[in-house]
C-alpha positions as CSV (number, residue, x, y, z in Angstrom):
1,X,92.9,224.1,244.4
2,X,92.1,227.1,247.0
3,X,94.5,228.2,250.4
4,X,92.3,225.9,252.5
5,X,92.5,222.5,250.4
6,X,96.3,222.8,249.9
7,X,96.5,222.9,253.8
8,X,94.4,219.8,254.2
9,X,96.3,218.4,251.3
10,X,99.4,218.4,252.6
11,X,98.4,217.2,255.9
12,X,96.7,214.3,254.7
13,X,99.9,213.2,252.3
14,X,101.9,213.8,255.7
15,X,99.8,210.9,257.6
16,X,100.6,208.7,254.5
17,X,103.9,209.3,254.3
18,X,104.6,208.5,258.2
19,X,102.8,205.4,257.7
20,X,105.2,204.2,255.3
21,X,108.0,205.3,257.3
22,X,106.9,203.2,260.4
23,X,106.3,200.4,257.8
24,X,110.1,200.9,256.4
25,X,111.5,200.5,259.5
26,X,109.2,197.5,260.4
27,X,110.1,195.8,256.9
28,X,113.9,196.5,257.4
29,X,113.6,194.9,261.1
30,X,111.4,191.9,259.7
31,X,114.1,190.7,256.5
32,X,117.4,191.3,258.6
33,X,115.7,188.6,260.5
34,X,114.7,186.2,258.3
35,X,117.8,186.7,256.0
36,X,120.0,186.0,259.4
37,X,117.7,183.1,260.5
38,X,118.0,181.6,256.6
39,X,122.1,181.7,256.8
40,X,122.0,180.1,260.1
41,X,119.8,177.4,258.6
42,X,122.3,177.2,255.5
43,X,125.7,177.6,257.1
44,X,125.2,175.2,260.0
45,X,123.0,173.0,257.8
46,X,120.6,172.0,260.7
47,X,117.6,170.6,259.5
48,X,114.9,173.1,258.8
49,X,112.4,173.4,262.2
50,X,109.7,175.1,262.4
51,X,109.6,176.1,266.1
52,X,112.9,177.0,266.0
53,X,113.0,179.4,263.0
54,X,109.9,180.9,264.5
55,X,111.9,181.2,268.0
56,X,114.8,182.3,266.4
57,X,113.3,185.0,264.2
58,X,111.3,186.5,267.0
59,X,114.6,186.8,269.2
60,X,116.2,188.2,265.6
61,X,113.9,190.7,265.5
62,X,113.9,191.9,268.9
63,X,117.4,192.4,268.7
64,X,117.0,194.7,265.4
65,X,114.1,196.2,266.7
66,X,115.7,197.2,270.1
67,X,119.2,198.8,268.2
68,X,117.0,200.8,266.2
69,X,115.1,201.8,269.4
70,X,117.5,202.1,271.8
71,X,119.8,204.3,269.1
72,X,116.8,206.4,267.8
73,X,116.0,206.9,271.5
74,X,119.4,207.8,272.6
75,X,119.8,210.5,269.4
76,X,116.3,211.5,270.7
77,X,117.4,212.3,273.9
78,X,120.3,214.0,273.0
79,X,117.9,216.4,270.8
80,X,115.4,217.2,273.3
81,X,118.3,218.0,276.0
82,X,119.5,220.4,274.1
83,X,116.5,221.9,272.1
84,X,116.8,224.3,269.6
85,X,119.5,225.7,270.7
86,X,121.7,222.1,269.7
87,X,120.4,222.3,266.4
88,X,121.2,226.4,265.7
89,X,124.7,225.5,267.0
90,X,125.2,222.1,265.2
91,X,124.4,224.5,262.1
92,X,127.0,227.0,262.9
93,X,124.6,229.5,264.0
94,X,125.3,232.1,267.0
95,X,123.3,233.8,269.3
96,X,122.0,237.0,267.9
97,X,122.1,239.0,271.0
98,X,118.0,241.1,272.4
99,X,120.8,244.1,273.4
100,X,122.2,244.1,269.6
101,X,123.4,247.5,268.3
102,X,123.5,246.5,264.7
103,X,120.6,247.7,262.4
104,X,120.2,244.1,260.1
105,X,120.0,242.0,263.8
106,X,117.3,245.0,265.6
107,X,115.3,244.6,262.7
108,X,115.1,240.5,262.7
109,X,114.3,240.3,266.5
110,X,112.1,242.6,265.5
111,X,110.4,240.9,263.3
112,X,110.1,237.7,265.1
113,X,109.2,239.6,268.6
114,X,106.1,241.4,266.7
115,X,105.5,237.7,264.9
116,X,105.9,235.9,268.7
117,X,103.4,238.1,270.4
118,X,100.8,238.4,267.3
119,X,100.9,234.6,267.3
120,X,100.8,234.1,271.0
121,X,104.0,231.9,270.9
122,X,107.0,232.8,273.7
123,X,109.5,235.0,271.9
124,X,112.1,232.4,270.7
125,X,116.0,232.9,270.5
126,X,117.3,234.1,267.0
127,X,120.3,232.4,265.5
128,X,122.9,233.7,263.1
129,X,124.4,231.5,260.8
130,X,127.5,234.2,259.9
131,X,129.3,232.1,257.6
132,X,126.8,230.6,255.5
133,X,126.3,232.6,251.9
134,X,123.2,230.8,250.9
135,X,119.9,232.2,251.3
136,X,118.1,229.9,254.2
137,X,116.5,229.5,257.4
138,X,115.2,227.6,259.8
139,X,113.1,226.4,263.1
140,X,114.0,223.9,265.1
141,X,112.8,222.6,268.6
142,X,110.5,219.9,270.5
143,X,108.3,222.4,271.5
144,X,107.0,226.0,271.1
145,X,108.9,227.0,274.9
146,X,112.6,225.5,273.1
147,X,111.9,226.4,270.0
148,X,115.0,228.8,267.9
149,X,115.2,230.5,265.2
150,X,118.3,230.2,262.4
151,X,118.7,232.4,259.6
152,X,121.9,232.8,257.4
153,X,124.1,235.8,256.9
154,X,122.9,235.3,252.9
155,X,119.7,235.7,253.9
156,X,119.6,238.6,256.2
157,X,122.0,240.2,253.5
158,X,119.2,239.9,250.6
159,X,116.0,240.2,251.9
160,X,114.1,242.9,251.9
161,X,111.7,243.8,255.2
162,X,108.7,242.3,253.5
163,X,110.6,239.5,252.5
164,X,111.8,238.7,255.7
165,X,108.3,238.6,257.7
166,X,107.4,236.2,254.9
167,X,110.3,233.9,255.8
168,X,109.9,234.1,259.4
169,X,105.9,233.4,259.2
170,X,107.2,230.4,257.0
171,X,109.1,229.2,260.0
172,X,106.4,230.2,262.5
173,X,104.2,227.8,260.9
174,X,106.3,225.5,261.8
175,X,106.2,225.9,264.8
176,X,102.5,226.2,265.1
177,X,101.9,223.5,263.0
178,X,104.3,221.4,264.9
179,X,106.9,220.5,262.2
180,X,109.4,220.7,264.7
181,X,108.7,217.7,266.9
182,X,107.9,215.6,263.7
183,X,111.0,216.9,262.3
184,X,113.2,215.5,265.1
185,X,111.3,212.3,265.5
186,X,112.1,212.1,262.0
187,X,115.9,212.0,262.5
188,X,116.3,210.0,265.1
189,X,114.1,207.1,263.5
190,X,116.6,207.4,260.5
191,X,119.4,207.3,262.8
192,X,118.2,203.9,264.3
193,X,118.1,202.6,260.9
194,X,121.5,204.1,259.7
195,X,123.1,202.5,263.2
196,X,122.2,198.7,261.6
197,X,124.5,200.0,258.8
198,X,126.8,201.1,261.4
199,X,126.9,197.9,263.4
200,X,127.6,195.6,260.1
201,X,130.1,198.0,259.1
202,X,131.4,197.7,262.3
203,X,131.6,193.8,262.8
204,X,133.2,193.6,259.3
205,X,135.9,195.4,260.0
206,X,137.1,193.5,262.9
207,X,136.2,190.3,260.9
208,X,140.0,189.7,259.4
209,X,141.7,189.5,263.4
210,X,138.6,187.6,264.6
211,X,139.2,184.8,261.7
212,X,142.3,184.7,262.6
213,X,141.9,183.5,266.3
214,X,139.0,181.7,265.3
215,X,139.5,179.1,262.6
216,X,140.5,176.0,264.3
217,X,137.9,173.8,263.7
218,X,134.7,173.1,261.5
219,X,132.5,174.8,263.6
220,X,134.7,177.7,264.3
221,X,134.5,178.2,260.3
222,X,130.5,178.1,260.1
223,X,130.1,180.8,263.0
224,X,133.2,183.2,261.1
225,X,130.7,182.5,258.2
226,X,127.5,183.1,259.9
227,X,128.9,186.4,261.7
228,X,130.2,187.7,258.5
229,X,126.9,187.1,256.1
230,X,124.3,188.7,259.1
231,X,127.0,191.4,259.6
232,X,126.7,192.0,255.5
233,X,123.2,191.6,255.9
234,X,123.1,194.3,258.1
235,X,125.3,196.7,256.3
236,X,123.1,196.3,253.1
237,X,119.9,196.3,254.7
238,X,121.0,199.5,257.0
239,X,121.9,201.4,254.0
240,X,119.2,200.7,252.1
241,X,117.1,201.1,254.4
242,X,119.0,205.1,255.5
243,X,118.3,205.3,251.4
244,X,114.3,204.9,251.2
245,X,114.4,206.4,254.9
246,X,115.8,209.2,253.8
247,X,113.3,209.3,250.5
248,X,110.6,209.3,252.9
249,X,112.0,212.2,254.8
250,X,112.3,214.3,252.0
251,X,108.7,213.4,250.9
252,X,107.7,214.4,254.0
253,X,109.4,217.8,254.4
254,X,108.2,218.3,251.0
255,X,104.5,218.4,251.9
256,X,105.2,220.4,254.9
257,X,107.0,222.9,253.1
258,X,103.6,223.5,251.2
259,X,102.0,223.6,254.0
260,X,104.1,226.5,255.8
261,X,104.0,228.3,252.9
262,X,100.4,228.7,252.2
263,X,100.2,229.1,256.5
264,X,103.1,232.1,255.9
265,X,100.6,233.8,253.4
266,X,97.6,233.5,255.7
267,X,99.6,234.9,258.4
268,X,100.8,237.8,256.9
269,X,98.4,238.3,254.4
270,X,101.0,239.6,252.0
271,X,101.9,236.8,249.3
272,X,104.5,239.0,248.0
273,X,106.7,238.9,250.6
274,X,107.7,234.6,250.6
275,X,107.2,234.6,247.0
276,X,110.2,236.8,246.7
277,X,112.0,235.6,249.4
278,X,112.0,232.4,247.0
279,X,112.7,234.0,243.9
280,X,115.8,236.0,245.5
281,X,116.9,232.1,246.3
282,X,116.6,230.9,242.5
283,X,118.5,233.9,241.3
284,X,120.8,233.6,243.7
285,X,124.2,232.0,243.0
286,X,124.6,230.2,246.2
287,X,121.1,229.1,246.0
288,X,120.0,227.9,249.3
289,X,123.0,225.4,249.5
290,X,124.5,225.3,253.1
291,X,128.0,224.4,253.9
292,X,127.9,223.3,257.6
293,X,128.7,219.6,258.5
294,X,125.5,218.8,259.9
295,X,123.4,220.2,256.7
296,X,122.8,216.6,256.0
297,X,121.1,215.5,259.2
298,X,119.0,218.8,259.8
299,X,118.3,219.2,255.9
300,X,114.3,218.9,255.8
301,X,114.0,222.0,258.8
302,X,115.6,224.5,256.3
303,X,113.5,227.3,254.3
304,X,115.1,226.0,250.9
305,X,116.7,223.1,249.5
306,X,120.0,223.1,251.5
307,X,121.9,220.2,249.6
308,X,122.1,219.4,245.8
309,X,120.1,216.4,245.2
310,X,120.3,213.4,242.7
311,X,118.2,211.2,241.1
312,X,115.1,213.3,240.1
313,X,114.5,215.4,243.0
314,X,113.6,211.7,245.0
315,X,116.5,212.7,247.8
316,X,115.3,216.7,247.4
317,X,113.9,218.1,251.2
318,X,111.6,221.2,249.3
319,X,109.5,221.3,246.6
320,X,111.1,222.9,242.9
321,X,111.4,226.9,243.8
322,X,109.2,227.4,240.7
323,X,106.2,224.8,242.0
324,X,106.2,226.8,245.4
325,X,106.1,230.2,244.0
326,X,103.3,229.4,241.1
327,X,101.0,227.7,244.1
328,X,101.4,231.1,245.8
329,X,101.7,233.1,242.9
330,X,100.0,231.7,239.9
331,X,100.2,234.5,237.4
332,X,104.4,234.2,237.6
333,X,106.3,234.6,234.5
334,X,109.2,232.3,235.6
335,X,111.4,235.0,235.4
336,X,114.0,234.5,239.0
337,X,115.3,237.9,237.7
338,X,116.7,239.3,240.7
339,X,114.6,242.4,242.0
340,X,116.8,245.3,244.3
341,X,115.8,244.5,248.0
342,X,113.9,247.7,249.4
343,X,115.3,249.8,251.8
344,X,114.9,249.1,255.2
345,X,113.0,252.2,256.8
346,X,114.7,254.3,258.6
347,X,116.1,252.9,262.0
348,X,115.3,256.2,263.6
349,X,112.1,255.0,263.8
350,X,112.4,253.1,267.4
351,X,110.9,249.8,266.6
352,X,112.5,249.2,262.5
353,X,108.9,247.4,262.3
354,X,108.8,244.0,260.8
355,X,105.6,244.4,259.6
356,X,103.9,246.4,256.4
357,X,100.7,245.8,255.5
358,X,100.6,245.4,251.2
359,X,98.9,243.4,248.8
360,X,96.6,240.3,249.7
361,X,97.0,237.1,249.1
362,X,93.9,236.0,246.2
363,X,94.2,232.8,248.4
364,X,93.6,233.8,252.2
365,X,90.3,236.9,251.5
366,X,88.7,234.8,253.5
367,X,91.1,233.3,256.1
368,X,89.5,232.6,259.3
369,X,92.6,235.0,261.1
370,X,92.1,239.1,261.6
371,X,93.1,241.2,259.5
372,X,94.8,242.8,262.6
373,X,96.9,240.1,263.3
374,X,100.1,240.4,261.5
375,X,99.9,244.2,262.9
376,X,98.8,243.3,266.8
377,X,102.7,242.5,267.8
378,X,103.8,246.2,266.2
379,X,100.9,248.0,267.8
380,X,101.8,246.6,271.3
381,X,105.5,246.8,271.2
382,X,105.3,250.4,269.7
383,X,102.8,251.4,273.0
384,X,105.9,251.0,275.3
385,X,108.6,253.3,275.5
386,X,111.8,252.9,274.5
387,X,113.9,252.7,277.4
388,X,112.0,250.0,279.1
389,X,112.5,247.9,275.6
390,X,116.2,248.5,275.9
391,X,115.7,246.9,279.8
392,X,114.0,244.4,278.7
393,X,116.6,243.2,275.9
394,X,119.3,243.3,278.2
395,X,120.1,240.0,280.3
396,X,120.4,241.2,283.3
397,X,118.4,244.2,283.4
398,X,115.9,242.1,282.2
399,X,115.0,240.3,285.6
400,X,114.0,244.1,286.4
401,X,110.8,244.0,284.1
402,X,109.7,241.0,286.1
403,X,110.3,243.0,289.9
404,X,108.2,246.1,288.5
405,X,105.3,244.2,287.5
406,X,105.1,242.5,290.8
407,X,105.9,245.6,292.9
408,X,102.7,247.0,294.2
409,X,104.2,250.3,295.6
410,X,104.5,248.4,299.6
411,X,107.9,249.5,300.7
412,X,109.1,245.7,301.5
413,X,108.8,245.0,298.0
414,X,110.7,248.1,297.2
415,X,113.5,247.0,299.9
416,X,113.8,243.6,298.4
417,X,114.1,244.6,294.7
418,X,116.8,246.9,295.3
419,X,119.0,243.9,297.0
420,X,118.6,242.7,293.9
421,X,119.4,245.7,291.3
422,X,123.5,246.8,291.4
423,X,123.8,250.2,293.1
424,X,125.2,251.3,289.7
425,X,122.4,250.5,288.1
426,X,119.5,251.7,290.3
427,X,119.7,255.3,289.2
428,X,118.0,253.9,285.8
429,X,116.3,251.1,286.8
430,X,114.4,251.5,290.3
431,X,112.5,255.1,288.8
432,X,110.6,253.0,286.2
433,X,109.1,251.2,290.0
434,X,106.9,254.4,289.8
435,X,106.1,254.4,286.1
436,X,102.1,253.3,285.6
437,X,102.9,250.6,282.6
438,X,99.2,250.3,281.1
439,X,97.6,247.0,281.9
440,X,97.3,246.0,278.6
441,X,101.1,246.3,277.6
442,X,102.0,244.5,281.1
443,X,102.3,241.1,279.2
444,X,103.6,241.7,275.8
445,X,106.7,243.8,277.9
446,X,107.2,240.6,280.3
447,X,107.4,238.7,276.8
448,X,109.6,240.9,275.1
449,X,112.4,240.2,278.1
450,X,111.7,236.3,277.8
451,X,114.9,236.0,275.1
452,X,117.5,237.7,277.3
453,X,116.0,236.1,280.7
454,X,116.8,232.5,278.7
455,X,120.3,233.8,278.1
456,X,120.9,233.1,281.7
457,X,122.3,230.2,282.7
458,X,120.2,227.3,284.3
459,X,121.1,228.3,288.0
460,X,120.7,232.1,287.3
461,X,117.1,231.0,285.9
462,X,116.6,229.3,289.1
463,X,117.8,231.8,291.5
464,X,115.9,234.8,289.6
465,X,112.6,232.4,289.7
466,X,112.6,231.9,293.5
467,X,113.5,235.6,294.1
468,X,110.1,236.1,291.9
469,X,108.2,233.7,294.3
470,X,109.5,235.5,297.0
471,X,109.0,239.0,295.7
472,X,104.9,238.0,295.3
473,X,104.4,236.6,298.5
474,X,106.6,239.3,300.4
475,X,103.0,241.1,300.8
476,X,101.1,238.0,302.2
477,X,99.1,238.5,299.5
478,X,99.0,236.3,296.1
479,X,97.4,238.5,293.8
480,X,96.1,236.9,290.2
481,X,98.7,239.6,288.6
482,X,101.4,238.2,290.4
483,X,100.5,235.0,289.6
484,X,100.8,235.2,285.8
485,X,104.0,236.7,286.0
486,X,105.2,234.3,288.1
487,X,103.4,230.8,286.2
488,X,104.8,232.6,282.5
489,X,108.4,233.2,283.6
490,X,108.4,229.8,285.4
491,X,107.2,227.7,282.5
492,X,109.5,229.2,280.1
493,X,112.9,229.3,282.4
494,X,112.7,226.3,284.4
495,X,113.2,222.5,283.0
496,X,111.0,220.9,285.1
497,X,108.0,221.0,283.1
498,X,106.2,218.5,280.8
499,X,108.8,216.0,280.9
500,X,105.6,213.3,281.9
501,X,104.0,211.7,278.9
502,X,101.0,213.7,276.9
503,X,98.4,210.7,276.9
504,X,95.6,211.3,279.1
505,X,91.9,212.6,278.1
506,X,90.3,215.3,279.5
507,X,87.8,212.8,281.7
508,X,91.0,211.4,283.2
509,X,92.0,215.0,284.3
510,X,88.7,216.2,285.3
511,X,89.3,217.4,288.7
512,X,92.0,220.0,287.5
513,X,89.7,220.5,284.4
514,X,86.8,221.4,286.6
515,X,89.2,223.3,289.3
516,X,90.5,225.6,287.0
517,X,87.1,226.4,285.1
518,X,85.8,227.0,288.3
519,X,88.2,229.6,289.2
520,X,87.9,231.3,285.9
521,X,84.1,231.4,286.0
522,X,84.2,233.3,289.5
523,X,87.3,235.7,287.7
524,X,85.5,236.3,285.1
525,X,81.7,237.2,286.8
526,X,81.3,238.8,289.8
527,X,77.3,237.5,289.7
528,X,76.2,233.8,290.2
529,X,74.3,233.3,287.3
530,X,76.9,235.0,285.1
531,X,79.4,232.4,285.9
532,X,77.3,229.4,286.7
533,X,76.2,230.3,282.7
534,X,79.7,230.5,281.4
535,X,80.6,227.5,283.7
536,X,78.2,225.5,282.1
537,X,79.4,226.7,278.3
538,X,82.4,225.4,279.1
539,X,82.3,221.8,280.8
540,X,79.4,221.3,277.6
541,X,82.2,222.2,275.2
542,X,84.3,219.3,277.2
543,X,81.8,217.1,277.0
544,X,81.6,217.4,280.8
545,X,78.0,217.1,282.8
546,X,77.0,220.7,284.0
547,X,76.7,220.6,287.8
548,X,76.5,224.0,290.7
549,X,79.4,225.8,290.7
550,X,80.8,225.6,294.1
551,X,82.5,229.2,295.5
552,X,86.0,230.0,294.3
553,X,89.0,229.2,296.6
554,X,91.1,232.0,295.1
555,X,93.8,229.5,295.6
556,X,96.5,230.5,293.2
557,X,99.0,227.4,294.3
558,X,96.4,224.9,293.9
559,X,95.7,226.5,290.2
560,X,98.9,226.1,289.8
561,X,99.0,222.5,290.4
562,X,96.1,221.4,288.4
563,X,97.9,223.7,285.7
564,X,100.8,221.3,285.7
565,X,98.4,217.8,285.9
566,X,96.9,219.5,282.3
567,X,100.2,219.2,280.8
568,X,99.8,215.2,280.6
569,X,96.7,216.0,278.6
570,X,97.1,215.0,274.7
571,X,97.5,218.3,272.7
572,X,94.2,218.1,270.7
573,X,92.7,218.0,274.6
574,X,94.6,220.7,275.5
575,X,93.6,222.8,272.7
576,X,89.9,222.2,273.4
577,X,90.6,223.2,277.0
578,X,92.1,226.6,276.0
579,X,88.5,227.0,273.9
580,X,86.6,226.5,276.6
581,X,88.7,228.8,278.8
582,X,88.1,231.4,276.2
583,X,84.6,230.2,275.6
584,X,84.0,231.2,279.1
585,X,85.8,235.0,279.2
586,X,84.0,235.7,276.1
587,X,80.7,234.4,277.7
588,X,79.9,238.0,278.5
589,X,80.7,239.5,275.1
590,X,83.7,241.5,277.4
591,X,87.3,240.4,277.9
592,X,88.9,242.8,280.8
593,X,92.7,242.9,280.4
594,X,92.9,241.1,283.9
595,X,90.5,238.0,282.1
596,X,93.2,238.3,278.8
597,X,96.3,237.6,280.8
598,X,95.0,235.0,282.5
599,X,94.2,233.3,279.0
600,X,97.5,233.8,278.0
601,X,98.7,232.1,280.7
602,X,97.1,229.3,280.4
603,X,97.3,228.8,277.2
604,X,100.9,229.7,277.0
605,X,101.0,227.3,280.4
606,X,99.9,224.1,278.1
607,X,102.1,225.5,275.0
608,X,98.6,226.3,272.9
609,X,99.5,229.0,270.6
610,X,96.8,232.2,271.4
611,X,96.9,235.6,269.8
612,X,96.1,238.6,272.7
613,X,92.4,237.9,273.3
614,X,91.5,241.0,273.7
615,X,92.6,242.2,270.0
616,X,91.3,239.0,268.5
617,X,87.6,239.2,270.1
């Protein structure tokens, strides 16, 4: 079996495998309410009626059905509120500050900033598990704007560079493969279940005082008996239930496991580098085992197996190490002899790079990706120079990257950004106002501050956003440069986005569809027929009815606005309306650096991963 058919593989035996979830949880709903309805029929020995059992059951099993709902929703909730971030700290994992002087932490942002920006993913928060020995990671999020990622002390202890990119491609696939959401769906369905468990447990407990006060007549009796069999029935059910629930899981994390790792090798094109991230784990004597309290619960997100498991691997998260590393490396000895980590290059070098470019993957020769890509986030970052890195890793000078690429040299701009910059700090910061940044390295620096923006607190976020809106309009003037600094920041610091429900088609959305097309067409093309040709490439790749293209309006709020409609588009349509975006740049056979922001934007806008167009045409 070849790269390709593994991936579809494992995808397919993931549909499966959620099917029989959803059909657990229905089974487990369905016999807690005939079992209750059969004890009420036995205990009170009414005679057996049809219509009744049938009423009773259906009320039965809305009331299991809405526990399990209501409690999976509410542990739902509670995830998505907090993100990635809940998960990193449930795990014991802290912060690993963008301003770090230490050599092991520079060199993991580094590796996930070049992995971020080569991916076309916002540059997510890095978590330390410090007190963890075992050799594991981790992603975790609803989406790719929350998304963290953990790594344990063990790990950034044994890995070599190589290894490392191979582990954090592992858990970028993840992400773009969106494991994360199905993870988390995952755990609050098997909390649902677990809280029927919880609820018998909880009724029988309290049963001795309530027979107490309650047996003073025959009837009394029969409802202490009737309470006490569902509430057993309930507590055997729930368990079992959490048992083959949790089976299920494991299947499932299984298969995606697979899956990331043959997407980690297509990534970086270096099969060398997961292969001995895993074989560091097998000779390892910790393992991948993980000691923190909520290992259970957040189990299937980790790189390795992060908890011993019984009863022939049926309960295991991950595949066996050896099965993962013969399906990337087939000629393997078996040997988990443990192999000296290289040295990490010298951090004199200013970036510590994450990235080397080795030995292919027999697998991935003809992967659809460039050969560029694991190397597009080190070229960009290693354009820039170092001091405005160091700005843009620090929280608060970080709002500064944002001012520059606003200011367009008027003096009112100059007046309000230095309102904004300490006095003791505009010696360093308000020179770089003057510095010509290249066009092309304008986004990947705005990206690159992204972590230590999100390190401010919600109202900072808020206050630095409006200061932003202010700063770009202070000219009269909305320029289309303005505009994606503005809509990128925005999306990625404020809460107020995609919280509406991702159902609608494309069709239902056309107006915003066809607005922003429209726009783009006229940005790209300055002639007519250029853009009433790309235009028409694109609505046809929509499956939308080519009509004239009307003038553009230049109106970058209204863009805006349709922007924010297209996030209640399903993701597949949101993908396809990211192609047709491109389709439409690329129309041309040019991409201008103005044209590859702007696809950035709105791709990173709808969360659809991009890499930099203009490396990947």
């Amino acid at each position: 079996m070849d790269f390709f058919q593994h991936q579809d593989a494992a995808r397919q035996r993931t549909g499966l495998l959620v099917f029989l979830f959803t059909f657990a949880v229905l089974t487990i709903t369905a016999l807690v309410s005939t079992l209750s309805i059969a004890i009420y029929f036995g205990v009170t020995e009414t005679p057996f009626d049809t219509h009744t059992a049938v009423s009773y059951s259906l009320i039965c099993f809305a009331g299991v059905a809405f526990v399990i709902g209501m409690s999976s929703l509410i542990r739902l909730s509670d995830l998505k509120s907090n993100g990635g971030r809940g998960v990193a700290e449930s795990m014991g994992g802290k912060l690993v500050s963008t301003d770090t002087t230490s050599r092991k932490h520079r060199q993991l942002l580094n590796v996930v900033e070049e992995m971020a920006i080569a991916a076309g993913v916002p540059v997510p928060p890095v978590y330390l598990m410090e007190h963890e020995r075992g050799i594991n990671a981790f992603a975790a999020g609803m989406s790719i704007d929350d998304a963290v990622i953990g790594i344990t002390q063990g790990a950034l202890d044994s890995f070599s560079r190589d290894e490392l990119q191979g582990v954090i491609a592992h858990e970028f696939s993840h992400i773009l493969n969106g494991d994360m959401r199905l993870n988390t769906r995952l755990i609050g369905i098997l909390f649902g279940i677990t809280c029927i468990a919880h609820f018998g447990h909880l009724v029988l407990d309290n049963m001795p005082r309530s027979s107490r006060v309650s047996r003073r007549s025959s009837d009394s009796d029969k409802g202490f008996a009737i309470i006490f069999m569902i509430a057993l029935v309930c507590l055997v059910l729930g368990w079992l239930g959490t048992l083959f629930g949790s089976m299920i899981k494991a299947a499932i994390s299984r298969q995606r496991e697979f899956l990331a790792d043959a997407s980690a090798v297509q990534f970086t094109r270096n099969d060398q580098g997961i292969a001995g991230a895993l074989k560091k784990i097998g000779s390892d004597s910790y393992g991948s085992t993980l000691d923190a309290r909520a290992t259970s619960e957040f189990s299937h997100m980790m790189f390795g197996q992060a908890q011993l498991s019984g009863l022939s691997g049926f309960f295991a998260t991950h595949p066996p190490l050896e099965e993962r590393i013969r399906r990337i490396e087939p000629q393997w000895d078996g040997s988990f002899k443990r192999a000296s980590s290289q040295q990490a290059p010298s951090f004199d070098n200013q970036m510590s790079s994450g990235f080397s470019s080795q030995q292919h993957s027999q697998y991935v020769e003809e992967a659809p990706t460039s050969d560029q890509l694991s190397e597009i986030g080190q070229q960009l970052i290693g354009q820039l120079p170092q001091p405005l890195i160091d700005i843009a890793r620090e929280p608060y000078s970080a709002r500064f990257i944002a001012f520059a690429l606003i200011h367009d040299g008027s003096d009112r701009q100059r007046e309000m950004i230095k309102c904004h910059v300490p006095p003791a700090s505009q010696p360093q910061l308000l020179p770089w106002l003057d510095h010509d940044i290249p066009a092309h390295l304008r986004l990947p620096l705005l990206e690159l501050s992204i972590p230590a923006l999100k390190a401010l607190s919600e109202g900072q976020r808020a206050r630095f956003c409006q200061v932003l809106r202010d700063l770009a309009l202070a000219d009269d003037h909305y320029s289309l440069a303005e505009w994606c600094v503005v809509n990128l920041l925005e999306k990625q610091l404020l809460t107020t986005f995609g919280k509406a429900p991702q159902r609608k088609s494309i069709k239902q959305l056309q107006e915003s569809v066809v607005w922003l097309l429209r726009e783009l067409a006229w940005v790209c093309h300055t002639d007519s027929v250029s853009a009433q040709s790309a235009y028409n490439q694109s609505l046809a790749l929509l499956g939308l009815a080519s009509h004239p293209l009307e003038p553009a309006h230049h109106n970058w709020k209204l863009s805006r606005a349709a922007l924010e409609l297209l996030l209640q588009l399903k993701i597949t349509d949101r993908r396809t309306f990211v192609k047709a975006c491109r389709l439409a740049i690329e129309s041309d056979g040019q991409v201008s650096v103005a044209e590859g922001e702007l696809y950035r934007v709105i791709a990173c806008f709808l969360e659809v991963p991009v890499p930099p167009l203009s490396m990947s045409s």
